[in-house]
C-alpha positions as CSV (number, residue, x, y, z in Angstrom):
1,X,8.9,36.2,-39.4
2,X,8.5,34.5,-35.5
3,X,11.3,31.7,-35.2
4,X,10.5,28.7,-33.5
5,X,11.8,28.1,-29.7
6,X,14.5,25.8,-30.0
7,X,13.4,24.5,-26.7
8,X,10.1,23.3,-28.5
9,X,11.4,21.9,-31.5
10,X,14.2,19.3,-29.1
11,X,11.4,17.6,-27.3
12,X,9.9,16.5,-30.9
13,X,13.4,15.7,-32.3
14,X,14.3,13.4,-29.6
15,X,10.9,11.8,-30.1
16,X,11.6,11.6,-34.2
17,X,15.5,10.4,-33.7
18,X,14.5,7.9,-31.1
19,X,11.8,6.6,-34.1
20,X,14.1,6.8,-36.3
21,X,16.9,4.7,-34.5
22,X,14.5,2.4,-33.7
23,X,13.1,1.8,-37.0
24,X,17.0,1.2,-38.1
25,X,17.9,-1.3,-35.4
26,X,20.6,1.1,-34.1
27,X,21.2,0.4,-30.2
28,X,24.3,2.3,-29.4
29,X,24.5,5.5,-32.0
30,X,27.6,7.5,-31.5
31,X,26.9,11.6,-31.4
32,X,28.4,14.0,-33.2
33,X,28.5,17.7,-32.9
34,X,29.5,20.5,-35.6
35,X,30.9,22.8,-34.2
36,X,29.6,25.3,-32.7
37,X,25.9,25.2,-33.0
38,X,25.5,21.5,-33.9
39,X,27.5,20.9,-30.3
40,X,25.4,22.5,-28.4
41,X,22.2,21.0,-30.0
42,X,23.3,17.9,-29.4
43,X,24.1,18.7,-25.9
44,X,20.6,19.6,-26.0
45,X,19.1,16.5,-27.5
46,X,21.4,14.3,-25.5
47,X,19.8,15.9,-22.1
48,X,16.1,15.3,-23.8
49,X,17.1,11.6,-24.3
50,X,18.3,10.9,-21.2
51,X,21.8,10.2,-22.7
52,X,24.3,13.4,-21.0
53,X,26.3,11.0,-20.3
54,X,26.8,9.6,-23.4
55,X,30.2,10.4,-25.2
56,X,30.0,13.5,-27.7
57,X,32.7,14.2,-30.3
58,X,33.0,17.7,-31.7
59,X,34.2,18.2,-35.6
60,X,35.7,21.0,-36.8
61,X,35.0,21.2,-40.8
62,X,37.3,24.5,-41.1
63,X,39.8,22.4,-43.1
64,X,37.5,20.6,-44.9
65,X,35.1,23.4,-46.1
66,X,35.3,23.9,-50.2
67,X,35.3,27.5,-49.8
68,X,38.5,27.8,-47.1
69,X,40.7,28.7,-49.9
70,X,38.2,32.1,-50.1
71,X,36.8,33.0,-46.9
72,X,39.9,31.9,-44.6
73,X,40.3,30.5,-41.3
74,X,38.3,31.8,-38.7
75,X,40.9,32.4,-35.3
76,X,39.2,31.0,-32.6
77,X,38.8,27.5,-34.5
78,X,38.8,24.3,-32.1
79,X,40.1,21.0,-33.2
80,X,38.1,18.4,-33.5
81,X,38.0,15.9,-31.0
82,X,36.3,12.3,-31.6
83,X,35.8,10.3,-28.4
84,X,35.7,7.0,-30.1
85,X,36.0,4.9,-32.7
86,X,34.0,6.0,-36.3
87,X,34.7,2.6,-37.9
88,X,31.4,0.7,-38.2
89,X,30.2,2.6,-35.4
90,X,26.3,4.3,-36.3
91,X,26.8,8.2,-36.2
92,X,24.7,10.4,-35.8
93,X,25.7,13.9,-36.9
94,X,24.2,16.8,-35.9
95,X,24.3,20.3,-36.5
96,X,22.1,23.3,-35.7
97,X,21.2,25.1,-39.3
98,X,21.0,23.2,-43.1
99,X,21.3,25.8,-45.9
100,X,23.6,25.1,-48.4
101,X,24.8,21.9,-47.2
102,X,28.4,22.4,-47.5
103,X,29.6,22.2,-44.2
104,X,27.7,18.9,-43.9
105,X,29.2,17.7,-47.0
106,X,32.8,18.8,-45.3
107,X,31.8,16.6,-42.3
108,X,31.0,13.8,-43.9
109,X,34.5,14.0,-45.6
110,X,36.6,14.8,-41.9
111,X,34.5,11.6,-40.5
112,X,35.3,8.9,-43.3
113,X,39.1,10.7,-42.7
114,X,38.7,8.6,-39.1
115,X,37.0,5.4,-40.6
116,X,34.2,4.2,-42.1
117,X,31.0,4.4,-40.3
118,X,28.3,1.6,-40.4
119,X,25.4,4.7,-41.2
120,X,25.4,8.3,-39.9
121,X,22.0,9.8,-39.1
122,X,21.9,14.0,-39.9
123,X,20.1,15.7,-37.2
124,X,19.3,19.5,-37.7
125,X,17.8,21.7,-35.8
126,X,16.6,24.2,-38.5
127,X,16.3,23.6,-42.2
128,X,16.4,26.7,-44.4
129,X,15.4,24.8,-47.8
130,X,18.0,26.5,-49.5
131,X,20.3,23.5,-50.5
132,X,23.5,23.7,-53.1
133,X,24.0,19.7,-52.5
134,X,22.0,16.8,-52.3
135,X,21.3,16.3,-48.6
136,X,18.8,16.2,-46.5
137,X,18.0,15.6,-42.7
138,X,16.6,12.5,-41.5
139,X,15.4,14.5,-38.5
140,X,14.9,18.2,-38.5
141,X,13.1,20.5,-35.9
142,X,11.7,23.0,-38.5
143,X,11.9,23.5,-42.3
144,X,12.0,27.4,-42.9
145,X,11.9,29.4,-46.0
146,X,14.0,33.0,-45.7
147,X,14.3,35.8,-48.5
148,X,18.0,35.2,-49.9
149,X,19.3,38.2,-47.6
150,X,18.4,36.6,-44.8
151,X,20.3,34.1,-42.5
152,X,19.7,32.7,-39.0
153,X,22.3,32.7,-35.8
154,X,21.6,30.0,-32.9
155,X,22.7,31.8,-30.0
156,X,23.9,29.6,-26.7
157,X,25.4,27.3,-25.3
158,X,23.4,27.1,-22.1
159,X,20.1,28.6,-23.1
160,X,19.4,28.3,-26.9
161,X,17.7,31.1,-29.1
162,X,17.3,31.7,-32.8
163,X,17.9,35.4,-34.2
164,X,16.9,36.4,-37.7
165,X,19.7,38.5,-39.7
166,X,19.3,40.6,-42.5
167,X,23.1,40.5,-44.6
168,X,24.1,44.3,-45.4
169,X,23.6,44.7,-49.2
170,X,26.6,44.0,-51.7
171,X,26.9,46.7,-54.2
């Protein structure tokens, strides 16, 4: 399987996010990174916007992940750091690969832990179709369909690229 080029795939999301903000009314949307992937994508979407200047906060869902209890905390993990308010402000959260849908879950749950947000937008750069939860992007570079033992790394922060990985086999 041929991933996409992430470079390919931001010029069309900034098109379909500025749609879809426009479509909402939304004049001033406040970004949101996870990270690490979803920080730099939206480092990358900001710069096809036009907006690098704008204000990005970074979440950290460690914490807030339903499986910490089982896989642990990894030791390089970041704080998160939100450079404004979340109450009624319109978020858009963005993160680099959908699969199960737990980490977005998680941040949902660290972002109403700052306030309540007017709407938050999800903005993913890859969606793997392989969903535990109900959520879905509003904006999503590519849907992609992978055999269970497979699993997709964004590599970056400065020049973005997708790798396919196989998981060893469990016995």
């Amino acid at each position: 399987m041929t991933l996409p080029d992430p470079a390919a795939l931001l010029s069309q999301m900034a098109d379909d996010l500025r749609a879809h903000l426009n479509r909402r009314g939304i004049l001033e949307p406040r970004f949101v990174g996870i990270q690490t992937g979803g920080v730099w994508v939206a480092r990358a979407l900001l710069a096809e916007l036009d907006c690098s200047e704008a204000p990005l906060g970074a979440l950290n869902v460690s914490f807030y992940r339903d499986d910490f209890s089982r896989t642990g905390l990894h030791p390089q993990v970041q704080p998160s750091a939100l450079p404004f308010e979340v109450e009624d402000q319109h978020l858009v959260l963005i993160d680099d690969v959908l699969m199960s849908g737990r980490t977005v879950r998680a941040a949902l749950n660290e972002l109403f832990d700052y306030g309540r947000p007017a709407s938050v937008t999800l903005v993913c750069l890859l969606d793997l179709d392989a969903r535990e939860l109900p959520i879905r992007p509003d904006v999503v570079g590519a849907t992609l369909s992978l055999a269970p033992e497979q699993r997709v790394k964004l590599h970056g922060p400065a020049l973005l690229a997708l790798e396919l990985q196989t998981l060893a086999a469990s016995h």
